[in-house]
N, C-alpha and C positions, 0 to 999 in steps of 0.2 A: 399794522395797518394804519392809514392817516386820511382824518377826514378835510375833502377839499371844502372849503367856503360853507356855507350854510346849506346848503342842499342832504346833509348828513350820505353822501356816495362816497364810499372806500375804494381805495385804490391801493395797489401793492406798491411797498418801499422796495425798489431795487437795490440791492447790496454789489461793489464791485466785485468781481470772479478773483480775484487775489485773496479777499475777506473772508469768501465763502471755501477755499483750499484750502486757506491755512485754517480756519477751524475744523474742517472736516480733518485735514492732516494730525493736529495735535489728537484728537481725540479718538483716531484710530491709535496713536504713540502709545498713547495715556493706557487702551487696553492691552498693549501685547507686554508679556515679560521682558524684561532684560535682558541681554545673553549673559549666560551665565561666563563668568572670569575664573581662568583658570590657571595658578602664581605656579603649580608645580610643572614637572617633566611628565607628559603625555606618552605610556608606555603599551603598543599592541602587543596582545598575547595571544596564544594557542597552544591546547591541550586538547589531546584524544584519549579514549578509553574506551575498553569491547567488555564484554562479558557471553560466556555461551550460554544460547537458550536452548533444550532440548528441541527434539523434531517430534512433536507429541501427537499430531496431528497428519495424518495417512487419507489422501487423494487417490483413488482410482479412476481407470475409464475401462470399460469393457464393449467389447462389441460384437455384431453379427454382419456381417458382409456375405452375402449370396447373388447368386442370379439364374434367371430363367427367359424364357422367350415370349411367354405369358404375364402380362405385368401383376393382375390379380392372382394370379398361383405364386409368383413372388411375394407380393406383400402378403398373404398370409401365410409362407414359409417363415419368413421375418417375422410377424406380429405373434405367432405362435410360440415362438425362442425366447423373445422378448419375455410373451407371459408367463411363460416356462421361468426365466429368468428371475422376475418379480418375486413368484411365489417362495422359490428357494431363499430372494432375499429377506422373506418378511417376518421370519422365526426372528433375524439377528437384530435386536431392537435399538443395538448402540452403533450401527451401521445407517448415515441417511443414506439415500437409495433416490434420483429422481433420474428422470429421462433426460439424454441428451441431444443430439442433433439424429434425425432423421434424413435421407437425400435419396431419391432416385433418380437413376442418368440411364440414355440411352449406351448401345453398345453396335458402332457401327461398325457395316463389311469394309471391304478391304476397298470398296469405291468412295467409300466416307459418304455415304448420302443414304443408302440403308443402315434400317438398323436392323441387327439380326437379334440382338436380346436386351436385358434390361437388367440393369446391377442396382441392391437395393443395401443401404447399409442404416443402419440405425445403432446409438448408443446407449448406455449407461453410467450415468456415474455416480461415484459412491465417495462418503468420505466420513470417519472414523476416529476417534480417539483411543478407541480400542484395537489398536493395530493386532491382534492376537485373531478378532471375531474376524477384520477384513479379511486380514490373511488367510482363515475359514474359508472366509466365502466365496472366496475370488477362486481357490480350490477347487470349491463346486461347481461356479461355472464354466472354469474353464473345460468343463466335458460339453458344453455347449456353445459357449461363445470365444474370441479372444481377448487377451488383456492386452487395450494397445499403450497404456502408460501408467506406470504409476511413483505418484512423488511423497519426499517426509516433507513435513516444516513445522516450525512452530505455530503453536495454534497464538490465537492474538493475545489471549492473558499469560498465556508462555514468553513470548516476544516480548510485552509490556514492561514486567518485570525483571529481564535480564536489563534492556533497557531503562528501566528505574535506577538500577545498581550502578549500571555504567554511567547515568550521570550523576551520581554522589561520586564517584570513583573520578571521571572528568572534571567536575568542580572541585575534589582535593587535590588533581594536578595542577591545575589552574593557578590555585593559591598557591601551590608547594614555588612554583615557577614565579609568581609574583615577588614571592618572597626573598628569591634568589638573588632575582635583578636589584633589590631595595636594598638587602642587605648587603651586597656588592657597592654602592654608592654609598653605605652608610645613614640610609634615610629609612622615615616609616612612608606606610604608601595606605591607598584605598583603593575599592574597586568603583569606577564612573562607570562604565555598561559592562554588560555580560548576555550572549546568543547561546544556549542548548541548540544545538540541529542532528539528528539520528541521519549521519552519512549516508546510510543505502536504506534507508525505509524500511518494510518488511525484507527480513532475509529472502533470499529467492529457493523456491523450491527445491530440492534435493533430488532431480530424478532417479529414480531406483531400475526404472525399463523403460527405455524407448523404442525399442523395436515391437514386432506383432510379436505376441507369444500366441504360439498353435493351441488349438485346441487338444485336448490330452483324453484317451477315455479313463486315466488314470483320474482318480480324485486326491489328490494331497496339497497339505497349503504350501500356500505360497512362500517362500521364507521373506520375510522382513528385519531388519536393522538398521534401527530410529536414527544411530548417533544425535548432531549437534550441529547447529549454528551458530555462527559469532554475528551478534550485536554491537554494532560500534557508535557511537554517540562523539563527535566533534563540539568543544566549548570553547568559542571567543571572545576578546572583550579588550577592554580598554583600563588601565591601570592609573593612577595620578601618583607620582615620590614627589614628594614636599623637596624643596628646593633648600631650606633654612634645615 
């Protein structure tokens, strides 16, 4: 600030717009790094590697589908199955067990604008690490209800862990392939980046039954067999060989 004459009133020094850019310029400069320089050969790589994780972990859906011309004689044909249902499942403690979709639709005549009855469907479903109990249970409902699907996979600490494996397994291809290329030119090298990415995310379900299975007045379990999924894990990156 500069005071004019003796009255002591300041007034602002205007700086030219040149003066005031290149300081701002420099001292954004001043804070950002440098690009890093780099004297070697810039080499892209890629390596994959799987490992199987069991299907430890057993998905059901169970259901009751009826209908009637009365809609409250319907839902309590349905809610009665359902509790029917519950009870039988609540012995099995290593089975969860919660409710699924519920839907009532009309059912019209052949002029499509009556309806002549009412279809009610309600689910269940259940899911398991104890494939042995499922397989149980699903048994015994099927004297009541049907089983409209049921899938393996692995459960997430199943998954995690072949996944762990497979990227120690992808990071020693990595290097084994780094190596290759180095040694082939006769140079030492180093690794400048590297990406882990799990190709297909959670393995996808293993369906076991897609279609409705009938209801049986037989009681026998269900048969189940867990096998496996493969886990695949892709590693990419970027290599530097010394040039000298």
């Amino acid at each position: 600030m500069t005071t004019v004459g003796g009255t002591g009133m300041k007034h602002p020094v205007w700086l030219p717009m040149w003066l005031i850019l290149a300081a701002l310029s420099s001292s954004v400069q001043a804070g950002e790094p440098a690009p890093v320089q780099h004297s070697g050969i810039i080499v892209d790589l890629n390596a994959e590697a799987s490992r199987l994780a069991p299907n430890d972990l057993a998905r059901a859906q169970a259901f009751i589908e009826a209908g009637d011309s009365v809609p409250g004689a319907l839902a309590k044909k349905v809610n009665t199955v359902m509790q029917s249902a519950l009870a039988t499942a609540r012995p099995y403690a290593s089975v969860k067990v919660r409710s699924g979709n519920t839907s009532t639709y009309p059912v019209y005549g052949k002029n499509g604008r009556t309806i002549e009855s009412w279809r009610m469907r309600s689910e269940l479903l259940l899911e398991s690490k104890d494939q042995a109990a499922l397989s149980e249970l699903l048994g015994k409902l099927q004297t009541q209800m049907a089983v409209g699907q049921l899938t393996l996979e692995p459960s997430e600490e199943a998954a995690r862990q072949a996944e762990n494996e497979a990227i120690a397994d992808g990071i020693a291809a990595f290097n084994a392939r780094a190596k290759i290329v180095a040694e082939s030119l006769g140079k030492s090298w180093r690794i400048l980046q590297m990406n882990v990415n799990n190709t297909a995310g959670m393995p996808p379900p293993r369906p076991m039954v897609k279609a409705r299975m009938a209801m049986s007045e037989a009681v026998a379990d269900m048969p189940v067999e867990a096998g496996e999924s493969r886990v695949t894990v892709s590693i990419s990156g970027q290599i530097e060989i010394e040039r000298n």
